[in-house]
C-alpha positions as CSV (number, residue, x, y, z in Angstrom):
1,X,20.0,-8.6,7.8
2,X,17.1,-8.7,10.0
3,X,15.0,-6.2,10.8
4,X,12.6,-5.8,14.0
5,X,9.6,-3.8,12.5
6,X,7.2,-2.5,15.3
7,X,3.9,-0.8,14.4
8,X,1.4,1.0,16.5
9,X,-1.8,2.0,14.8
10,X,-3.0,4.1,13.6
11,X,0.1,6.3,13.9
12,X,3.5,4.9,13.9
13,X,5.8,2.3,12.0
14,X,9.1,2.0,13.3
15,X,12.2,-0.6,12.2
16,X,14.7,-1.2,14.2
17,X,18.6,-2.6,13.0
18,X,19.2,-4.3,15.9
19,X,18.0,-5.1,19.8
20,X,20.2,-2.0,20.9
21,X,18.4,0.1,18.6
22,X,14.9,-1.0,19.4
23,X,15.6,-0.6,23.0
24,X,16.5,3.3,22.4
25,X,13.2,3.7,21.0
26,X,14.8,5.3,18.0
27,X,10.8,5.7,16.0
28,X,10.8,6.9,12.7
29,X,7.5,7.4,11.1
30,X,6.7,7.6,7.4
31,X,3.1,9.3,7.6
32,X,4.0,12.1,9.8
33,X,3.8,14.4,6.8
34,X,0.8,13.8,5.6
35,X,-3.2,13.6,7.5
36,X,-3.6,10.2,5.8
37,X,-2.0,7.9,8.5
38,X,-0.9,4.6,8.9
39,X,-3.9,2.2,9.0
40,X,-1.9,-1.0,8.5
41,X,-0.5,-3.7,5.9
42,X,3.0,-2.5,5.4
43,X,4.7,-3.7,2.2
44,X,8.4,-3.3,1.8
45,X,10.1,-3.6,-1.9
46,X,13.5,-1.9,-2.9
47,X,13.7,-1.1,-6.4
48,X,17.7,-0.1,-7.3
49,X,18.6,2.1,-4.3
50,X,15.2,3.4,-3.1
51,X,13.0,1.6,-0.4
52,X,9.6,2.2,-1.2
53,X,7.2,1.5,1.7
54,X,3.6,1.1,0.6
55,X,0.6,1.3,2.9
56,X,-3.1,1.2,3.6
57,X,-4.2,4.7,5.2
58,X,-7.4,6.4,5.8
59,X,-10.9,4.7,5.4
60,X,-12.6,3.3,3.1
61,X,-8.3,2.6,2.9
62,X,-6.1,4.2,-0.1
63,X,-2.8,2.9,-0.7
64,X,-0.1,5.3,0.0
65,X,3.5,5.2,-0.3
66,X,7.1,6.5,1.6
67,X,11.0,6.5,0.3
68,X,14.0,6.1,1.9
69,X,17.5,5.5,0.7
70,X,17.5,2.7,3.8
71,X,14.9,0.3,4.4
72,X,15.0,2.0,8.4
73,X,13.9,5.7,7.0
74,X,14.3,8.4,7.4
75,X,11.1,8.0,5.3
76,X,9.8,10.5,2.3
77,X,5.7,10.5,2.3
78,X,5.0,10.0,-1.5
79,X,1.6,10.5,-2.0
80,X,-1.3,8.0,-2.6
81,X,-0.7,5.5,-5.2
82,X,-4.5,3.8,-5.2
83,X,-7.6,5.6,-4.0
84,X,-10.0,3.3,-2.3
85,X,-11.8,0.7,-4.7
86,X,-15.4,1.7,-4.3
87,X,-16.5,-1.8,-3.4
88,X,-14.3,-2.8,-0.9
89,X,-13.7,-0.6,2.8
90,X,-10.2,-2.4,3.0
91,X,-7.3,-2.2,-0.1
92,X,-3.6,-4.4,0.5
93,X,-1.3,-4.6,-1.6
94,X,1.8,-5.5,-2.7
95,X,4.2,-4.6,-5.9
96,X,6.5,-6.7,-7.7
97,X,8.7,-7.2,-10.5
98,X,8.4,-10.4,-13.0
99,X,10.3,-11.0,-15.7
100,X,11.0,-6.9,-16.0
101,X,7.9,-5.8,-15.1
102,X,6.2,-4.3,-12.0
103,X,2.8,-5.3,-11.1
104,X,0.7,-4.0,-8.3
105,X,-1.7,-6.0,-6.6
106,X,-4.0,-5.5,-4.5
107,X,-7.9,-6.8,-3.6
108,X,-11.3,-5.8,-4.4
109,X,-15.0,-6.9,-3.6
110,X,-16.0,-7.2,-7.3
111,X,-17.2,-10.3,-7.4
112,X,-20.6,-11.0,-7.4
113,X,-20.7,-11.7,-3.7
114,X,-17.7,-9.5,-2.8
115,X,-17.7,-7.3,0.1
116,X,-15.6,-5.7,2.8
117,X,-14.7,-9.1,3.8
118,X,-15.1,-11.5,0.0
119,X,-12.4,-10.1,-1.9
120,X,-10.7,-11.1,-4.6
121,X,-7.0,-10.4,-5.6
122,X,-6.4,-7.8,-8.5
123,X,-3.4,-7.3,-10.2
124,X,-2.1,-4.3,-12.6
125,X,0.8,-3.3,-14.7
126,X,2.8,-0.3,-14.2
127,X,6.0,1.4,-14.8
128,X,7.9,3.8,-12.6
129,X,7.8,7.7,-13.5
130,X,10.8,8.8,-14.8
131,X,12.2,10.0,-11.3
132,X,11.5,6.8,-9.6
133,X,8.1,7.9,-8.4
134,X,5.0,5.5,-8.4
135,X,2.1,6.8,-10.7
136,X,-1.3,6.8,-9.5
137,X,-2.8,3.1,-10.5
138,X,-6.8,2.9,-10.8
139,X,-8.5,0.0,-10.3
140,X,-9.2,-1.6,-13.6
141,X,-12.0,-4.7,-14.6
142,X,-9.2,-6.3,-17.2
143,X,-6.4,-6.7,-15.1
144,X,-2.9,-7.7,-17.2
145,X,-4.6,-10.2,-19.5
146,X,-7.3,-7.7,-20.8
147,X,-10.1,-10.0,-19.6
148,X,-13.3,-8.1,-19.2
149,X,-14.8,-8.4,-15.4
150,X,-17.8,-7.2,-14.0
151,X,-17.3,-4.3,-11.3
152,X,-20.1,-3.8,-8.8
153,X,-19.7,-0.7,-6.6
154,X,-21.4,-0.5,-3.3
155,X,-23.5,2.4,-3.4
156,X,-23.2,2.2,0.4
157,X,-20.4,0.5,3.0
158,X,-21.5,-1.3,5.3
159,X,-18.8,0.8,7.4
160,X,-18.9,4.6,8.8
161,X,-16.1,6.6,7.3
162,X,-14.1,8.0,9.8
């Protein structure tokens, strides 16, 4: 199935089933609910029979997340599943299963010479609440192999915060 996904910033994500569809203008927006609105990098994942959308919003960017029993919505704002990273204005992500287990990754400017744009990619273990629900994830310095890395947080952006 193919899906035509159109996105106007910073308010609206719409999908679309087919031409006819997009051409009715049929929009169906996951951050209406909510004052944290679409900013961008839209990540799709289905996980049994819930479509989770996941999404930057805001800056310095959180990750926040929709459901919906269909990958076209109606969508169910979630709440914020990452608050921003402290040393980084931007946050992706995207969330995964291997082998069993979710992971959620996303990027950071934690390196040494990191910055809005010098990131590096992060990755973290989860596991679903109960009622399908993603839990809040912090940002960690170990990551999934427990390596110890140093975290430097900009004590200023080099952004405004809107």
């Amino acid at each position: 199935m193919l899906f035509v996904i159109r996105i106007r910033c910073p308010y609206l994500l719409a999908a679309y089933e087919s031409y006819e569809e997009w051409r009715s203008f049929q929009e169906r927006s996951p951050t209406s609910q909510h004052k944290r609105k679409f900013t961008e990098a839209p990540w799709l994942h289905k996980r049994n029979v819930i479509y989770y959308l996941s999404y930057a919003s805001g800056w310095p960017e959180s990750i926040s997340y929709a459901t919906s029993s269909s990958p076209t919505g109606p969508w169910t704002y979630r709440g914020v599943i990452m608050q921003p990273t402290g040393t980084s204005g931007t946050n992706h992500q995207a969330i995964i299963e291997f082998k069993g287990q979710p992971y959620f990754i996303y990027h950071t400017g934690a390196l040494p010479t990191g910055a809005d744009y010098r990131r590096s990619v992060a990755i973290e273990k989860f596991n679903y609440n109960a009622d399908g629900t993603i839990p809040t994830i912090n940002q960690t310095s170990t990551g999934v192999n427990g390596s110890k890395q140093r975290i430097i947080r900009k004590s200023r952006m080099r952004h405004a915060r809107l």
